[in-house]
C-alpha positions in Angstrom: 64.3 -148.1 82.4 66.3 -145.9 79.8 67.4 -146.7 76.9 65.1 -147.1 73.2 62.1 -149.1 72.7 63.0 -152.3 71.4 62.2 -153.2 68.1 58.2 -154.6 67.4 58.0 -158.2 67.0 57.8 -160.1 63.8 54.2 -160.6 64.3 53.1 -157.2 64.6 55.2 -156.3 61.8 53.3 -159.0 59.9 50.0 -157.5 61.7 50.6 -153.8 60.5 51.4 -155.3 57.0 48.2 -156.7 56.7 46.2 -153.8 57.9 48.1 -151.6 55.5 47.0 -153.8 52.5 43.0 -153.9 54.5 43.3 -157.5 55.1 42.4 -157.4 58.5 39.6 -156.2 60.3 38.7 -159.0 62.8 38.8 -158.6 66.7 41.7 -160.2 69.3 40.8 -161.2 72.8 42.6 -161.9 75.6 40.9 -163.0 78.8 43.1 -163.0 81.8 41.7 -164.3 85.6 43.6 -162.9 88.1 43.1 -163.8 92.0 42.8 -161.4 94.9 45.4 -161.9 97.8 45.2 -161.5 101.4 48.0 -160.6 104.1 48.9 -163.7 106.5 51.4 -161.7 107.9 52.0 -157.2 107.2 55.5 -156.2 109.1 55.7 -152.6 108.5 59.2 -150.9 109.2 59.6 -147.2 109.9 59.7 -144.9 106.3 62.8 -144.9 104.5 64.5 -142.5 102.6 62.5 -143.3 99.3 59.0 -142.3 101.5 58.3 -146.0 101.4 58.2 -148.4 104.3 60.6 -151.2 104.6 57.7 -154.2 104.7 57.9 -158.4 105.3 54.6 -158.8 103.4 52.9 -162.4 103.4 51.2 -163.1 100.2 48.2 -165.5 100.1 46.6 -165.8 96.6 42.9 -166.9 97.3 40.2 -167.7 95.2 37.8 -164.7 94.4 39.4 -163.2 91.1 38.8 -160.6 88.5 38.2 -161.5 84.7 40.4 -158.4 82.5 39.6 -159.2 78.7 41.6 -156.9 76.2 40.9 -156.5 73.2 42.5 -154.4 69.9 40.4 -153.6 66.3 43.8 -154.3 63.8 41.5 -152.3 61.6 41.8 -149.4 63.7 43.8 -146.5 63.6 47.5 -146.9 65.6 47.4 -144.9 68.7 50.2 -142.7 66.8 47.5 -141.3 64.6 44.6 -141.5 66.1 42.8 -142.8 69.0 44.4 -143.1 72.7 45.9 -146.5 72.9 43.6 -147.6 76.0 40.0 -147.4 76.8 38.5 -148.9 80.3 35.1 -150.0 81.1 34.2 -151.8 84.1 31.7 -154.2 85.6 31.0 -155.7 88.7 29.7 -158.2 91.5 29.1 -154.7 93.4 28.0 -151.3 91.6 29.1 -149.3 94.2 32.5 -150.9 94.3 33.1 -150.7 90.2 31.7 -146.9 90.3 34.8 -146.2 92.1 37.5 -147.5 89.7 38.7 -144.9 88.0 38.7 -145.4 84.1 41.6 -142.5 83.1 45.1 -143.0 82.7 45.7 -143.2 86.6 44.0 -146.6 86.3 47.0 -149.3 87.5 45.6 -151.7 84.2 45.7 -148.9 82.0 49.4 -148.2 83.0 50.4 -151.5 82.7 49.0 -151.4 79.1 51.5 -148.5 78.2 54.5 -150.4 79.5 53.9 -153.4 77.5 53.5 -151.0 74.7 56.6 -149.0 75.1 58.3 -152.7 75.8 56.6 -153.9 72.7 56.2 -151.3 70.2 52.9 -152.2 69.9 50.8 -149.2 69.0 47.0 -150.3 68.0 44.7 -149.2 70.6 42.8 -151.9 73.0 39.9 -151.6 75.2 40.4 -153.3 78.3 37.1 -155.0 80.2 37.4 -155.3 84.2 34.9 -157.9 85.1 35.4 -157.3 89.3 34.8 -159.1 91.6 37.7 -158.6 94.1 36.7 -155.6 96.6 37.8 -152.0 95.5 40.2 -150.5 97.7 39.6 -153.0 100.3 42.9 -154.0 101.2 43.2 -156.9 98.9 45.0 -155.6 96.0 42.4 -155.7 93.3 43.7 -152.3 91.4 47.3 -154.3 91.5 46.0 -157.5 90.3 43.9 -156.1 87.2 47.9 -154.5 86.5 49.0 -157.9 86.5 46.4 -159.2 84.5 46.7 -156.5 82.0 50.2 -157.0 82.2 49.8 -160.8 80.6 47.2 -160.6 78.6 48.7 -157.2 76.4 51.9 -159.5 76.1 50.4 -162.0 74.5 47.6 -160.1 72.4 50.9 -158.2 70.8 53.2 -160.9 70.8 55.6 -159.4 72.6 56.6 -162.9 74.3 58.6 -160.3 77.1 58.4 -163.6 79.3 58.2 -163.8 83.5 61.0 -161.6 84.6 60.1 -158.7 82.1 56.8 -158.8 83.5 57.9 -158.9 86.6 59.9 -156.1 86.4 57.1 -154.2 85.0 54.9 -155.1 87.8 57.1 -153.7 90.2 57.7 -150.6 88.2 53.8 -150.0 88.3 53.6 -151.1 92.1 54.7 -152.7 95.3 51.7 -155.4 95.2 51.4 -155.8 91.5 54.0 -158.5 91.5 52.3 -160.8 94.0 49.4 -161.5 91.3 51.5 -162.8 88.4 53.3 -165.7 90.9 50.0 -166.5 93.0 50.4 -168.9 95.4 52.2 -167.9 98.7 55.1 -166.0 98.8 56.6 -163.4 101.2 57.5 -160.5 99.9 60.5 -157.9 101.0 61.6 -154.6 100.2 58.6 -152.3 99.5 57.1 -155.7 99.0 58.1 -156.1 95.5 60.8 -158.9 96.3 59.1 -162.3 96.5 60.2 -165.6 97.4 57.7 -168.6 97.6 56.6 -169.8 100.7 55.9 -173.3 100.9 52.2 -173.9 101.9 50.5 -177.4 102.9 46.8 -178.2 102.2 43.6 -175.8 101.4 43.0 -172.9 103.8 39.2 -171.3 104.0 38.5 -168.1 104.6 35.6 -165.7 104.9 35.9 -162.2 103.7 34.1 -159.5 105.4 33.6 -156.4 102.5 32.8 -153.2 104.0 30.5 -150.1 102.5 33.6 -147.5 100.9 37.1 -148.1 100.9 40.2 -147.1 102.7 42.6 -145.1 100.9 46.5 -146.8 101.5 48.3 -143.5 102.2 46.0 -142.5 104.8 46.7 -146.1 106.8 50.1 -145.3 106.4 50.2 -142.0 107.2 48.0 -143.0 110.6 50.8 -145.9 111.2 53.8 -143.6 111.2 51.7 -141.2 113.8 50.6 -143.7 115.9 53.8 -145.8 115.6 56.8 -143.3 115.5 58.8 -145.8 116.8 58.9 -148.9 114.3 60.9 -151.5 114.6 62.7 -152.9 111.4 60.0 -156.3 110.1 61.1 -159.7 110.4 58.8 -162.6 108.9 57.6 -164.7 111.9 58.9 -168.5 111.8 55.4 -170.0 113.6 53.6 -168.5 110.8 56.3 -170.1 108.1 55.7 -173.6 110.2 52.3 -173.1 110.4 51.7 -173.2 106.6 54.4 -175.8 106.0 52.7 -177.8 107.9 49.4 -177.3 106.9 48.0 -176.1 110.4 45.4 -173.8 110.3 44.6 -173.6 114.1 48.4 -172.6 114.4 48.3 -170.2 111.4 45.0 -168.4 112.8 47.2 -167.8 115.6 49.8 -166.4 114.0 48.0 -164.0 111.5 49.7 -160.5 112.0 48.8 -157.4 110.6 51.1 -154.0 111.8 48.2 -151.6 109.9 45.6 -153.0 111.9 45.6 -150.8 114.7 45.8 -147.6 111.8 43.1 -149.0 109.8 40.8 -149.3 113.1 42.0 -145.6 114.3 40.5 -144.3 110.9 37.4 -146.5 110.7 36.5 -147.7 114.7 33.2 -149.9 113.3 35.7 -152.7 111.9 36.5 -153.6 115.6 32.7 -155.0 115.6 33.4 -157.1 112.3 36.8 -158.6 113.8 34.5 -159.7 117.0 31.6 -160.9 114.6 33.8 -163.1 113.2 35.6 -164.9 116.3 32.4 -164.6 117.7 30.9 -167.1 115.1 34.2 -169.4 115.8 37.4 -168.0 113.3 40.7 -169.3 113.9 42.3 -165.9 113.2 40.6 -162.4 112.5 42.6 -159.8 110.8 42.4 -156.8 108.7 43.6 -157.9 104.9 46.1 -155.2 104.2 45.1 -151.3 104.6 41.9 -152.4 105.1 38.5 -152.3 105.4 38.2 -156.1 104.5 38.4 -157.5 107.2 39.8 -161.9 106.8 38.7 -164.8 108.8 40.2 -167.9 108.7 38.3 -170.9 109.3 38.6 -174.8 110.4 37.0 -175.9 107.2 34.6 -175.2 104.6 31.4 -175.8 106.8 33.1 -173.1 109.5 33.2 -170.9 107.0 29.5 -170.9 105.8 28.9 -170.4 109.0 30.9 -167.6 110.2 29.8 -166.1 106.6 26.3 -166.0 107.9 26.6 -164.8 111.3 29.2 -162.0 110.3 26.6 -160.9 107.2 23.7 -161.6 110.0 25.6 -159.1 112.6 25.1 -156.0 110.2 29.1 -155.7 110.7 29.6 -155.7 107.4 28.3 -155.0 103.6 28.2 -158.7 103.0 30.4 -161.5 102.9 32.2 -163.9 100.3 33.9 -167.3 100.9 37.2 -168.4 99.0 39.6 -170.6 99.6 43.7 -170.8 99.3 46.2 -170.6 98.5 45.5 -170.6 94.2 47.7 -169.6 91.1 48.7 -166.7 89.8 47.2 -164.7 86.7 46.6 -167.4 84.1 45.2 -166.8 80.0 41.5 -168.8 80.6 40.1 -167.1 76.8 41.4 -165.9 73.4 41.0 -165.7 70.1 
């Protein structure tokens, strides 16, 4: 995106004013909830010229989020002088899984930060808080949804009142799944999955997530997909599962649950073929690896098939453990500040 930097907003002009004459010193804090997604449907086309793969990617925002607060000192040096312009720490439902988010600049909510600051022309540092609870690196895009998160809540901590498409555009400028979080909802995305267009969706859908011990890393499913699929087909999205939601039909939509990395992600980790029996064991109406894996997604008849199929997948040792959310939910959405 060439061209120069747009000019700072009126606000942080005001802001830098103040802290030039010492007048401010107080804290600002955004808080941004942001919910994890899961892939009704992954049509993977062969590579294409770019190294990417051509997908039709099924969005499904459901409800297990992550909490990114943000947070800048107006008191404190601007990253031009001093200090680097982001710190990261994180926290967790899992240690294990928040020891393995990387707090440098490769972190996708860290790069988001510096977009909205080049955007902006904001230039006071912030610490940005990752409160996780979506899996890490378990197919469900929780590095691409604390982006998105960061994404809102730096825009409005600086004012910078970029709006929907801007973020947009930086969200698919940082990543093919970063987009998805800002809308929510259900939406089928094209492309390298950056495109989206809403998907209408009828009633509540349950689903039981099965979390697995490590993660997966995406480039290795991929790679694993072009060797054992040289052949690829370009994707088309699948009209019974676009009935399926419209119509609110959950027996039909188990049924049509499609994931092309599924058979990758189970050549580079064989155990998750006992989780996806676990779980239609205990009565799912659709098993499926969620993305590149290794969460493995159940969908259930209602919320009391869930709870069940919860318990007998955490019972079968297939799994870490297991979490219940339902869909489809909205998109990233401001829930503290001040």
């Amino acid at each position: 995106m060439g061209g120069p930097a747009p000019r700072a907003s009126v606000g942080s002009l005001v802001e830098c004013f103040l802290y030039d004459l010492g007048l401010v010193t107080a804290m600002t804090t955004v808080t941004v909830r942001v919910p994890a997604k899961v892939n009704l449907q992954l049509a993977v086309g062969p590579p294409r010229a770019d190294g990417f793969h051509g997908l039709v990617n099924v969005f499904h925002a459901v409800s297990l989020y992550d909490e990114v607060t943000v947070t800048t000192d107006l008191g404190a040096e601007p990253h031009a002088q001093r200090r680097p312009l982001v710190t990261l720490s994180v926290a967790g439902d899992s240690a294990e899984h928040a020891a393995r988010v990387p707090l440098d600049g490769s972190n996708l909510a860290a790069r988001a930060a510096h977009l909205v600051a080049r955007r902006s022309g904001a230039s006071h540092p912030v610490r940005i808080h990752l409160d996780k609870a979506i899996p890490v690196a378990g197919g469900m895009a929780g590095g691409s949804a604390d982006a998105a998160a960061a994404l809102v809540a730096c825009d409005a901590l600086w004012g910078a009142g970029l709006g929907r498409a801007a973020l947009m555009e930086l969200g698919a400028e940082l990543g093919s799944d970063v987009c998805f979080p800002l809308l929510g909802a259900t939406a089928v995305g094209t492309g390298r999955g950056e495109r989206l267009d809403p998907l209408d969706c009828r009633g509540r859908f349950h689903w039981v997530f099965a979390l697995a011990d490590g993660g997966l890393p995406t480039g290795s499913v991929f790679a694993e997909y072009d060797r054992i699929r040289p052949d690829a087909p370009d994707p088309a999205l699948d009209p019974a599962l676009v009935r399926a939601l419209a119509e609110g039909d959950a027996r039909a939509l188990g049924a049509a649950l499609g994931n092309d990395l599924e058979p990758a992600a189970l050549s580079l980790r064989p155990g998750l073929r006992h989780t996806l029996d676990a779980g239609r064991g205990a009565g799912a109406l659709g098993a499926i690896v969620s993305g590149s894996g290794p969460t493995c997604a159940f969908l259930a008849a209602d919320e009391g098939a869930a709870e069940k199929i919860a318990a007998v997948v955490a019972a079968s040792g297939a799994c870490a453990r297991t979490v219940r959310a339902h869909g489809e939910v909205p998109g990233a959405a401001i829930v503290a500040g001040h």
